[in-house]
VOSE-975101 format. One record per atom (N, C-alpha, C): atom name; y, z, x; residue number from 0. Coordinates in Angstrom, 1 decimal. Each point is the difference from the previous one (the first is absolute). Layout:
residues N
NODE    a       yy       zz       xx     k
NODE   CA        Y        Z        X   NUM
...
***
This chain:
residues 54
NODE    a       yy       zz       xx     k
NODE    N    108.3    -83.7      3.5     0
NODE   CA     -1.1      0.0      0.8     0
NODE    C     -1.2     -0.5     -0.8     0
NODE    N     -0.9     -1.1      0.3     1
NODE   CA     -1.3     -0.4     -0.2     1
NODE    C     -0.9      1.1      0.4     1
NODE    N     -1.1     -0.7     -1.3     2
NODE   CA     -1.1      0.4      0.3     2
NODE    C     -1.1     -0.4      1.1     2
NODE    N     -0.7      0.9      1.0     3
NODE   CA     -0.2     -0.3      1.3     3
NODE    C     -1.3     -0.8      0.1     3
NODE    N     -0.5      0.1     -2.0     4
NODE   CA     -1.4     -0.9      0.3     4
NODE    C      0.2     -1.6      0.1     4
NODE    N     -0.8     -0.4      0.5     5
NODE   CA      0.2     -1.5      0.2     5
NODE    C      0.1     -1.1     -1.0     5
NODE    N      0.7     -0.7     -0.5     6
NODE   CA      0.5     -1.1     -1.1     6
NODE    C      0.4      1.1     -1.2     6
NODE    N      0.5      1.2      0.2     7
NODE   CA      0.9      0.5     -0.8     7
NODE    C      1.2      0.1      0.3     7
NODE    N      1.3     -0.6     -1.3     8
NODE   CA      0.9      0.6      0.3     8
NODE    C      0.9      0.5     -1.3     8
NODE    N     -1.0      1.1      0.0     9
NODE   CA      0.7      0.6     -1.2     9
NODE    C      0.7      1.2      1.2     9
NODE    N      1.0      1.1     -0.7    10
NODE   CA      0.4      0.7      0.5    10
NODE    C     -0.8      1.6      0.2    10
NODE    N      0.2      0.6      1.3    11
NODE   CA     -1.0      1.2      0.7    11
NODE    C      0.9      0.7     -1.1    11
NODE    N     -0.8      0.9     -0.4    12
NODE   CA      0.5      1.0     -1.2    12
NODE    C     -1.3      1.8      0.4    12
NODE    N     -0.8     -0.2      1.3    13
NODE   CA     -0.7      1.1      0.3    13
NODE    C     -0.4     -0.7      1.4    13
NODE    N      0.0      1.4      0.9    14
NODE   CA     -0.6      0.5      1.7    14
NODE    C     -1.1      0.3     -0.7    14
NODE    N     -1.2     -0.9      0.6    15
NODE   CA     -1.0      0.8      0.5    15
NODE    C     -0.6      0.5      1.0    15
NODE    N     -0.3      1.5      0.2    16
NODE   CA      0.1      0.6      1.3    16
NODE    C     -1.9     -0.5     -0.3    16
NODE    N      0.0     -0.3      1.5    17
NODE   CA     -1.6     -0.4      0.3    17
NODE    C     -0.5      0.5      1.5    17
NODE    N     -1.0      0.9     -0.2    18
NODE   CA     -0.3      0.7      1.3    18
NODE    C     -0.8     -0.6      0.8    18
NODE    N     -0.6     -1.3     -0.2    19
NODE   CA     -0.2     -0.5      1.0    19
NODE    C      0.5     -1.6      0.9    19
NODE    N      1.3     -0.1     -1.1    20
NODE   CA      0.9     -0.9      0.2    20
NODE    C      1.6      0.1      0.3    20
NODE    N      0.6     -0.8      0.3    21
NODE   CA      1.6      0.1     -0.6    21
NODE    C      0.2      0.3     -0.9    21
NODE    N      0.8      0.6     -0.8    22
NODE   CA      0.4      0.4     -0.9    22
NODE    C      0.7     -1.8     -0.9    22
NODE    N      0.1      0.1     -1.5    23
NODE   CA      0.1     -1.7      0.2    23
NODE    C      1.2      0.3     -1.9    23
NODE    N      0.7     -0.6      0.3    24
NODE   CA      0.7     -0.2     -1.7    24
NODE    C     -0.3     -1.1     -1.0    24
NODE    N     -0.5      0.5     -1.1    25
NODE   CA     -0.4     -1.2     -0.7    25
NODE    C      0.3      0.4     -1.2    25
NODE    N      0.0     -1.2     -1.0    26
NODE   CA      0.6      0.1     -1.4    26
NODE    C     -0.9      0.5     -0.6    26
NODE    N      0.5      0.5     -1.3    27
NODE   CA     -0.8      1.1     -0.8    27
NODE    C     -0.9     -0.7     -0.4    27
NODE    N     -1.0     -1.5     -0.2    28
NODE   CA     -1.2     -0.3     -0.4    28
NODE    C     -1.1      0.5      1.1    28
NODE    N      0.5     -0.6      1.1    29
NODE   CA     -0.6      0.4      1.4    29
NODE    C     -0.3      1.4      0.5    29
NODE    N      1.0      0.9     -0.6    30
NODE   CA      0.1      1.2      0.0    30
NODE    C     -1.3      0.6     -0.7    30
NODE    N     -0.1     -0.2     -1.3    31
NODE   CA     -1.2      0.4     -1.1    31
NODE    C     -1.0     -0.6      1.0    31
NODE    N     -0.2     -0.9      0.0    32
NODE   CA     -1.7     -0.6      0.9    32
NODE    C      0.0      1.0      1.1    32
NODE    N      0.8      0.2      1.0    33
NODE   CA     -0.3     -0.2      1.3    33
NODE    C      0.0      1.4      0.1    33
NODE    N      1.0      1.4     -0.8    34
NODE   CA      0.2      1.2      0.2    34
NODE    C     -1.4      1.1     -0.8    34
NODE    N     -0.8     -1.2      0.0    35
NODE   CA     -1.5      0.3     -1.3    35
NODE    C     -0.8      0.4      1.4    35
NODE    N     -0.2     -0.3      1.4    36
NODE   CA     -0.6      0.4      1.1    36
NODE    C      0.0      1.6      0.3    36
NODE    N     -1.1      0.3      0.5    37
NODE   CA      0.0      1.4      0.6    37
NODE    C      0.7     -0.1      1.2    37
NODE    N      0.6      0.8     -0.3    38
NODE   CA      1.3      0.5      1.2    38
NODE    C      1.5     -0.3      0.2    38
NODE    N     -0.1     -1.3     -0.7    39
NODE   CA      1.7     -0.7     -0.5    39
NODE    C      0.5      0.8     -0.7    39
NODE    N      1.2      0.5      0.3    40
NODE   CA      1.4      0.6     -1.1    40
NODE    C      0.8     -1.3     -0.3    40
NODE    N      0.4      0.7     -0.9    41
NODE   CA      0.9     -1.6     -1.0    41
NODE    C      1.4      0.9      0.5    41
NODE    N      1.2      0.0      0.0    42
NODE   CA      1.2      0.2      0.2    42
NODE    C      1.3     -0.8     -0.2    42
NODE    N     -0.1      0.4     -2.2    43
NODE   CA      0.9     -1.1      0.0    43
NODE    C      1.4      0.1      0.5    43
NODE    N      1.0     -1.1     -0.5    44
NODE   CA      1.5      0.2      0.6    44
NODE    C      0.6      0.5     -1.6    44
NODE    N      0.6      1.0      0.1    45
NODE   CA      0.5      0.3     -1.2    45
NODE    C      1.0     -0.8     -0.7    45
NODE    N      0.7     -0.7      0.6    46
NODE   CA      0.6     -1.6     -0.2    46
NODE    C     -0.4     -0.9     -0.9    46
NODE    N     -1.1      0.3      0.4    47
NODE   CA     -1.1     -1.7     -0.6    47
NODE    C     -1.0      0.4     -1.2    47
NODE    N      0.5      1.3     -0.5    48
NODE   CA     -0.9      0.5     -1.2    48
NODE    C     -0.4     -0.8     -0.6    48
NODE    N      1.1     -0.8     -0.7    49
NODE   CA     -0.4     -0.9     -1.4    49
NODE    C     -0.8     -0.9      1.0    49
NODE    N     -0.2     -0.7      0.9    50
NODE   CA     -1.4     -0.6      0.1    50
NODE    C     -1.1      0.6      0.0    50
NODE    N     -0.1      1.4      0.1    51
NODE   CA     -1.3      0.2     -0.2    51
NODE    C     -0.8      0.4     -1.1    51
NODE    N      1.1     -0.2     -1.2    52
NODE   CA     -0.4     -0.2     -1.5    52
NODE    C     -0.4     -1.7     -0.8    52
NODE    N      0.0     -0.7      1.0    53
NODE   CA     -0.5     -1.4     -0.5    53
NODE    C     -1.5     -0.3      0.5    53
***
């Protein structure tokens, strides 16, 4: 599964739960930016560990 931001396609490696949105899957770069907001949870996939060490 892709990442759900737009002209990415690296692989979703974290759900972020967003309370005033859909909830949306994005790869672990997108993940660090976007799980930095108040109120976003990051929820990675425990699958896709090692991407979230690059």
């Amino acid at each position: 599964m892709a990442c759900s931001e737009p002209d990415c396609e690296r692989p979703a490696a974290v759900e972020l739960h967003i309370p005033w949105a859909e909830n949306r899957l994005v790869c672990a770069a997108h993940a660090r930016v976007l799980g930095r907001r108040d109120g976003i949870v990051a929820d990675p996939f425990p699958e896709r560990a090692d991407d979230l060490l690059e």
